[in-house]
VOBA-1610 file (N, C-alpha, C; in pm, whole numbers, padded with zeros to 5 digits, always signed):
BEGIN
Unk-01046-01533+00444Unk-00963-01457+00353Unk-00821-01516+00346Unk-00740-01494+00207Unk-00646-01550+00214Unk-00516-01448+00259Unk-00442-01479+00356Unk-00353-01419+00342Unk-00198-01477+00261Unk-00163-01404+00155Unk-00090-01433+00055Unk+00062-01407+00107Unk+00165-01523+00106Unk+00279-01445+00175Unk+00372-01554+00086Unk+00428-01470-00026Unk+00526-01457-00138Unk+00672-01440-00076Unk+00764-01514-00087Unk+00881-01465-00027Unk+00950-01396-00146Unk+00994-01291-00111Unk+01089-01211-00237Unk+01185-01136-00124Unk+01310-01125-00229Unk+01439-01120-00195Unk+01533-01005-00300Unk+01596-00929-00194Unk+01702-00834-00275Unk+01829-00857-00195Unk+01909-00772-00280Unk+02018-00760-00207Unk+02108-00671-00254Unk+02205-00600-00139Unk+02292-00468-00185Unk+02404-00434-00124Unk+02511-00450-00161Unk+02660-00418-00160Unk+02629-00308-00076Unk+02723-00327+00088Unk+02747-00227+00194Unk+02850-00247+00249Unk+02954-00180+00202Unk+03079-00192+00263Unk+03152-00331+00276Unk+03153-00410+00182Unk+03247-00520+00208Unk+03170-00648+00200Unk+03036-00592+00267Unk+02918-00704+00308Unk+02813-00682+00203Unk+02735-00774+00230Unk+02580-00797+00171Unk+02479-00761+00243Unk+02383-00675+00179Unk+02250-00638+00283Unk+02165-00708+00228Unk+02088-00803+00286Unk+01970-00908+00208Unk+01862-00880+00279Unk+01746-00800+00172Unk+01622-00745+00183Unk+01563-00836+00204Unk+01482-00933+00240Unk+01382-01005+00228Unk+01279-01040+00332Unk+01142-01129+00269Unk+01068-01207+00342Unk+00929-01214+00240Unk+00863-01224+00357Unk+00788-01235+00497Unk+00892-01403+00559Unk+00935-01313+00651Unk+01066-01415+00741Unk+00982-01500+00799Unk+01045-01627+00834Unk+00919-01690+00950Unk+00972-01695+01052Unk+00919-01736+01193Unk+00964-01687+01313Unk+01092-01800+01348Unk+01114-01887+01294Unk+01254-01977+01273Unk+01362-01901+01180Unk+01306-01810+01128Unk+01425-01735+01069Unk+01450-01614+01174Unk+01393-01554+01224Unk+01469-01419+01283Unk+01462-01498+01420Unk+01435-01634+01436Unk+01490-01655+01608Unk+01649-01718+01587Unk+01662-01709+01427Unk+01846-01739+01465Unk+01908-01610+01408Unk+01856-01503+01423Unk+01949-01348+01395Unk+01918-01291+01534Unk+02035-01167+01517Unk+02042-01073+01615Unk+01976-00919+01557Unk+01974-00864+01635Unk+01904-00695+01647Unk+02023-00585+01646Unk+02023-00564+01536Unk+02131-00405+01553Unk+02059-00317+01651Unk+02225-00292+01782Unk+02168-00217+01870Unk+02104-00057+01850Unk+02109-00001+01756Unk+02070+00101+01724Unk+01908+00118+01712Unk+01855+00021+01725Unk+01693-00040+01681Unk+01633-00017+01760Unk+01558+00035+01819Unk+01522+00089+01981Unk+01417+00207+01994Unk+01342+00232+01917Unk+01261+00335+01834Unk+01136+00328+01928Unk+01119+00107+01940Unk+00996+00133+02005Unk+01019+00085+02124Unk+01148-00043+02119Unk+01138-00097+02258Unk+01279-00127+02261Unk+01358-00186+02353Unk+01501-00281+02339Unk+01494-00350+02214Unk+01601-00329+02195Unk+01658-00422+02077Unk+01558-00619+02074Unk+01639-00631+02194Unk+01588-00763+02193Unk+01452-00791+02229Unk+01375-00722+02302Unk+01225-00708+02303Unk+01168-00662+02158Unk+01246-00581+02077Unk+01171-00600+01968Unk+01166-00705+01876Unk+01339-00746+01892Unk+01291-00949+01805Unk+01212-00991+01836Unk+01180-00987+01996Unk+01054-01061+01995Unk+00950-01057+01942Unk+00915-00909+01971Unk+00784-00882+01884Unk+00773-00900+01776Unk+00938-00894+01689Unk+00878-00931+01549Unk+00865-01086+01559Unk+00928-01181+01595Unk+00891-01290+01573Unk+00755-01328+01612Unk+00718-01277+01734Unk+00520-01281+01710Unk+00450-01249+01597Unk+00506-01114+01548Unk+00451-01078+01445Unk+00426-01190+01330Unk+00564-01263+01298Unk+00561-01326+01214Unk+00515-01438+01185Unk+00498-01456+01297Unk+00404-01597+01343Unk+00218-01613+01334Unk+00187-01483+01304Unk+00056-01445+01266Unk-00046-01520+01151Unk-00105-01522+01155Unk-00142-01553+01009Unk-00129-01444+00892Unk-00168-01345+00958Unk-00213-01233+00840Unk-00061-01126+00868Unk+00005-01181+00955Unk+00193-01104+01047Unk+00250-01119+00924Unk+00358-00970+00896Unk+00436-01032+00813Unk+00582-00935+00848Unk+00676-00963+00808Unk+00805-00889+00878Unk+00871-00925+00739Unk+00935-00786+00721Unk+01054-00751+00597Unk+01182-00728+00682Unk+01277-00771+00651Unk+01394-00732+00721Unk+01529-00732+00629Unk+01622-00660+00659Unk+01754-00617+00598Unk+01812-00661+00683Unk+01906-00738+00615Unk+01981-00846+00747Unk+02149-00845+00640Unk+02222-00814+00728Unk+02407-00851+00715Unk+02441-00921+00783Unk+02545-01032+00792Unk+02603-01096+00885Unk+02559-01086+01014Unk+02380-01202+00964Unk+02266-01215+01060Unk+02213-01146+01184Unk+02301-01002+01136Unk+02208-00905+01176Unk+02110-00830+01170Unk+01983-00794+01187Unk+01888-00732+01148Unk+01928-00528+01139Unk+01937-00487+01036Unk+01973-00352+01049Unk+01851-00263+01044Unk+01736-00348+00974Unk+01609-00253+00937Unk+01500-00392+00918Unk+01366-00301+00937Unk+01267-00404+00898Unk+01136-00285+00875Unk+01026-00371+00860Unk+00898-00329+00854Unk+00814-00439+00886Unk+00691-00440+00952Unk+00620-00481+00981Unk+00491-00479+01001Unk+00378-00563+00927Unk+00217-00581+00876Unk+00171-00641+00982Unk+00059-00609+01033Unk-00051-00696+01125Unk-00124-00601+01161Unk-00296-00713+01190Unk-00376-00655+01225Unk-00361-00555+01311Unk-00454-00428+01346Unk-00413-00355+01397Unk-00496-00346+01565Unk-00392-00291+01682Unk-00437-00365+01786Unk-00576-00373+01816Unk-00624-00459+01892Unk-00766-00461+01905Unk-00830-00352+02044Unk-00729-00275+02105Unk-00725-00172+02194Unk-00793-00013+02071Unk-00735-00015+01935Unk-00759+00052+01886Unk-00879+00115+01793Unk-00891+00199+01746Unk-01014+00254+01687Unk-01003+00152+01536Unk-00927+00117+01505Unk-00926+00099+01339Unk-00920-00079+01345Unk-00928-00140+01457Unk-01001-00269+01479Unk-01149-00294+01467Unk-01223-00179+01479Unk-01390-00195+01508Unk-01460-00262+01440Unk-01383-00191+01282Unk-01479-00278+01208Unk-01463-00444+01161Unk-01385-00441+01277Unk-01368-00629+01264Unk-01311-00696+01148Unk-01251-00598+01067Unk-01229-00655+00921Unk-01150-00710+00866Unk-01087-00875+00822Unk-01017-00949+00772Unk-00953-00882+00706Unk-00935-00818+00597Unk-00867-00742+00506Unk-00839-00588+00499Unk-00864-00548+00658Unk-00722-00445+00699Unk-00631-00453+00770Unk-00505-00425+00660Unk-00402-00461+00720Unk-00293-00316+00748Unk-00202-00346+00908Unk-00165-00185+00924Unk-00033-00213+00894Unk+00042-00077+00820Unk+00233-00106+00815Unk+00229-00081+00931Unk+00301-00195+01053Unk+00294-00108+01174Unk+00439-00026+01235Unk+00539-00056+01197Unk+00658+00009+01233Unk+00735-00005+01112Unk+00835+00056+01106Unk+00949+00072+00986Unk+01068+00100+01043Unk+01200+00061+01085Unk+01309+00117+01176Unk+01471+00073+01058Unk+01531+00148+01078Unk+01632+00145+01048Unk+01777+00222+01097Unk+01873+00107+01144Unk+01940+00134+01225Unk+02020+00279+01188Unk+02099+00380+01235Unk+02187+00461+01235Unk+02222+00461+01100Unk+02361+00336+01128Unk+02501+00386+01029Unk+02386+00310+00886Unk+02240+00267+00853Unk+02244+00204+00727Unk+02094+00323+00655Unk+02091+00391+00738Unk+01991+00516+00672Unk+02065+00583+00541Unk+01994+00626+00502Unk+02010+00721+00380Unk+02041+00700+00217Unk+02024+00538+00208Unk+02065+00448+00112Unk+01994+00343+00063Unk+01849+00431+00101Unk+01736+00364+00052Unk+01690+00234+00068Unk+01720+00192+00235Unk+01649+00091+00283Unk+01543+00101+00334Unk+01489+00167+00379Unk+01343+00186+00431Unk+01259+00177+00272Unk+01258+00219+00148Unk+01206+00247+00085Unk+01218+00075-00014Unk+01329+00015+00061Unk+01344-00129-00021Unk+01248-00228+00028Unk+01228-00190+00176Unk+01155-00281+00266Unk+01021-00268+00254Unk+00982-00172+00241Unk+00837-00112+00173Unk+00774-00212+00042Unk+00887-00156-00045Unk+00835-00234-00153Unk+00830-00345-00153Unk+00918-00412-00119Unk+00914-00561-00153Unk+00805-00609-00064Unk+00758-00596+00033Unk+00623-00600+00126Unk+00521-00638+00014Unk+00514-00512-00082Unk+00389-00532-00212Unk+00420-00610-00287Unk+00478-00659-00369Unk+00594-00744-00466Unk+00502-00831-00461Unk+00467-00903-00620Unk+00383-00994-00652Unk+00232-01005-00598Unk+00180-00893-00619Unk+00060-00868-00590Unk+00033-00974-00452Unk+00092-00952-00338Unk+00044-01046-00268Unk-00028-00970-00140Unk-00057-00827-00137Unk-00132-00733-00051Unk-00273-00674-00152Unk-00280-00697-00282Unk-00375-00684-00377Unk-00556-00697-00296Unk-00525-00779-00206Unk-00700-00817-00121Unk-00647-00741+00003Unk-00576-00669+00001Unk-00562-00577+00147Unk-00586-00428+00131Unk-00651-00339+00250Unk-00634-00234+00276Unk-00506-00215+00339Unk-00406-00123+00309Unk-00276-00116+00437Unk-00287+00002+00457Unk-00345-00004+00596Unk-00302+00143+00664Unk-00160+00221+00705Unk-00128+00296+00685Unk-00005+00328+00875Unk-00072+00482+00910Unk-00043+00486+01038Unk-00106+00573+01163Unk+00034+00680+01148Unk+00088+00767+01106Unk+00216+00868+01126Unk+00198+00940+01209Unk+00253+00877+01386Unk+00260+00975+01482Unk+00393+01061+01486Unk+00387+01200+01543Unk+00500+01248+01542Unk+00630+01242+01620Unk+00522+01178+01728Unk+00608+01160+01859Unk+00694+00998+01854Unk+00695+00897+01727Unk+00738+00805+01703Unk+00857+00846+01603Unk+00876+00968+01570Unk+00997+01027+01461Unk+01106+01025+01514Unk+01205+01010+01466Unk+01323+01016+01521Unk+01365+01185+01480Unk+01367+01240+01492Unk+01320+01404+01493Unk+01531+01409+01522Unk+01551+01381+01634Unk+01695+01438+01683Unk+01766+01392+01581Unk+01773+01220+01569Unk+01877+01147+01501Unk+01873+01178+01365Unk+01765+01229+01299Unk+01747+01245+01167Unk+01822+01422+01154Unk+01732+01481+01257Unk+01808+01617+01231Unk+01696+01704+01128Unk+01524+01637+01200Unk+01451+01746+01079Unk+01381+01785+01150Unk+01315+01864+01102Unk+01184+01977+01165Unk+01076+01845+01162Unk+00941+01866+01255Unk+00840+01773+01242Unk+00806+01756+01099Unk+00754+01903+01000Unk+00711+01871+00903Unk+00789+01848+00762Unk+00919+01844+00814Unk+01020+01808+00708Unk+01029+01683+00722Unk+01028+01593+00822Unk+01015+01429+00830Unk+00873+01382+00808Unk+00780+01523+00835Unk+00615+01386+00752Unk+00616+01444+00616Unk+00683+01534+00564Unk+00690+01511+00394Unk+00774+01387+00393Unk+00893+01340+00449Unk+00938+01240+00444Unk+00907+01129+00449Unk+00820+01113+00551Unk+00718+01018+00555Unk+00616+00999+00419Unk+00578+01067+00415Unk+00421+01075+00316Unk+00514+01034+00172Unk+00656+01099+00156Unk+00707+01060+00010Unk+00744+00934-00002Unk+00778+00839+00141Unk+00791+00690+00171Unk+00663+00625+00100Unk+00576+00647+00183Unk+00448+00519+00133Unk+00405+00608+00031Unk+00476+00671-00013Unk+00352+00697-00159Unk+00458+00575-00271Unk+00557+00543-00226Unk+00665+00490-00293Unk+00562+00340-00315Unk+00473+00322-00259Unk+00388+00185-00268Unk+00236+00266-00289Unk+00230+00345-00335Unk+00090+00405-00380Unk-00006+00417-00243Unk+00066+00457-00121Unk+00012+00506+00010Unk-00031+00656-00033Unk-00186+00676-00019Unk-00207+00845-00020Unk-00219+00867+00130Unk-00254+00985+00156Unk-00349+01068+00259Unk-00479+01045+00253Unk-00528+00984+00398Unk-00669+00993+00371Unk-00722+01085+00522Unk-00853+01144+00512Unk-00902+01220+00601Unk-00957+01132+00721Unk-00929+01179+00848Unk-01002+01090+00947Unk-01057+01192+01074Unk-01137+01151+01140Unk-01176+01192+01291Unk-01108+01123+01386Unk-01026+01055+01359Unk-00945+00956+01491Unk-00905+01058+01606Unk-00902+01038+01709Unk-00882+01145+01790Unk-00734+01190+01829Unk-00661+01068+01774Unk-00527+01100+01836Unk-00431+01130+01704Unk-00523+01098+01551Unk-00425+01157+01489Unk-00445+01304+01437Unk-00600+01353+01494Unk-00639+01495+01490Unk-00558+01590+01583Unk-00495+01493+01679Unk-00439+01585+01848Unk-00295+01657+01799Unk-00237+01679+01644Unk-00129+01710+01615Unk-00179+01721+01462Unk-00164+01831+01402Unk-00148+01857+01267Unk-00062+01795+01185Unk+00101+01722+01241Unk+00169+01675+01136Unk+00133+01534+01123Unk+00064+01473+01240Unk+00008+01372+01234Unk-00087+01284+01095Unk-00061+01176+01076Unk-00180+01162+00925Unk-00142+01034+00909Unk-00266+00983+00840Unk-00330+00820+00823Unk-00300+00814+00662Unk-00233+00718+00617Unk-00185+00684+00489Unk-00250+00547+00438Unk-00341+00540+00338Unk-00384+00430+00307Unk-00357+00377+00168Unk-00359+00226+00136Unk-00353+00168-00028Unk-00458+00089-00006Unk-00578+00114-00137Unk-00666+00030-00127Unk-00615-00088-00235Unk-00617-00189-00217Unk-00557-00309-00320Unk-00662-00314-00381Unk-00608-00332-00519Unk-00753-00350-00644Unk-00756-00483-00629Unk-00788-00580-00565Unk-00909-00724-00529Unk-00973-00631-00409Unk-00982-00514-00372Unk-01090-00546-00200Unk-01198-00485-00307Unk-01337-00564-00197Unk-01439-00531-00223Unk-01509-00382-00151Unk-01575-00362-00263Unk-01625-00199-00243Unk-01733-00235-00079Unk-01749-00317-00041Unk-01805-00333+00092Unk-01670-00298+00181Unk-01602-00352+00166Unk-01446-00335+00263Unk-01431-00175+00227Unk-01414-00145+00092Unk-01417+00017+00155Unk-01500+00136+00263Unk-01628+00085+00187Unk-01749+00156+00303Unk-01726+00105+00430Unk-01716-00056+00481Unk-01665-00047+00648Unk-01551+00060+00656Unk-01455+00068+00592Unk-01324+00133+00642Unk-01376+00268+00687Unk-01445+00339+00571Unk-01481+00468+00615Unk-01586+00476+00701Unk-01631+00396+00759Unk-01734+00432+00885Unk-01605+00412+00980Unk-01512+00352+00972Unk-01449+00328+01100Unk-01361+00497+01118Unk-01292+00516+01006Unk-01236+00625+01028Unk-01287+00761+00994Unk-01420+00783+01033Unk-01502+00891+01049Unk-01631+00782+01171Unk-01566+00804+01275Unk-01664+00735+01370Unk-01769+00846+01406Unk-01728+00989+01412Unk-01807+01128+01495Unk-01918+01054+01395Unk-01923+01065+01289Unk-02007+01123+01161Unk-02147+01054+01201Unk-02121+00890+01216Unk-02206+00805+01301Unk-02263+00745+01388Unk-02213+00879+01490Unk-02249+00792+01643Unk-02375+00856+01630Unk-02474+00956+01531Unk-02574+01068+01590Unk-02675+00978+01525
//
């Protein structure tokens, strides 16, 4: 399968400076930027460059990032999804998961998360992909945002619908273990109607173990 990786580029007046949306970065590009310390959602700042630069180094890896005076303020990030997990099983080339989305403090509320999203899709280059994301609650920034659980997964859910992400139903066990919890999918018009039927055996596993 091919994985298609289009570089596209924005950019937006922030205080004096330039915020430059872009990618899929390659891992020679974010190993000469730094990590806004505010970034820390999943790991250290600088443990998460790392990870994104693995990420990006993937074949099928891809990393969006909002970068000012070669700092990283926000990103998002595509790759297979871990092979520890339920939504690896069905072994399948062409699902692909949003796996994190972060954006620092002082650059929320000004529609960067929702820039980084898109441009991800931009030029049909996810068109042969399923993209999942997994919305745990316990990954919300709940304090810093200042919302109730289910006032940040409407927030959530109004994000990826911004790239034609719906709700889809699952038996997964850990995103059943919390009601605000929920699996957001885009099926790209190139996947084949075989890639859909694997998907849904994977995420209704009860249905078929009998």
């Amino acid at each position: 399968m091919e994985h298609r990786k289009i570089p596209v580029s924005h950019t937006l007046p922030h205080h004096g400076s330039t915020i430059t949306v872009s990618g899929p970065l390659s891992p020679d590009t974010l190993e000469g930027l730094q990590m806004h310390p505010d970034l820390d959602a999943f790991r250290k700042p600088q443990e998460q460059l790392e990870a994104l630069i693995e990420i990006a180094g993937l074949p099928e890896g891809r990393v969006i990032a909002a970068v000012v005076d070669q700092m990283i303020a926000g990103y998002v990030t595509f790759h297979y999804p871990d092979e520890l997990e339920l939504w690896s099983q069905g072994g399948m080339e062409d699902l692909i998961e949003l796996g994190a989305v972060e954006v620092a403090d002082g650059f929320r509320g000004m529609g960067l998360a929702k820039l980084l999203i898109t441009s991800a899709f931009e030029r049909e280059q996810l068109e042969n992909c399923i993209v999942f994301t997994t919305e745990y609650y316990w990954h919300w920034d709940l304090k810093g945002s200042g919302l109730d659980v289910w006032a940040y997964r409407q927030m959530m859910e109004k994000l990826m619908q911004t790239v034609d992400m719906v709700w889809y139903a699952t038996d997964d066990p850990e995103i059943c273990s919390h009601p605000a919890n929920c699996l957001m999918v885009r099926i790209g018009r190139e996947v084949p109607m075989s890639s859909q039927e694997t998907f849904d055996r994977v995420r209704f596993r009860q249905r078929f173990m009998y």
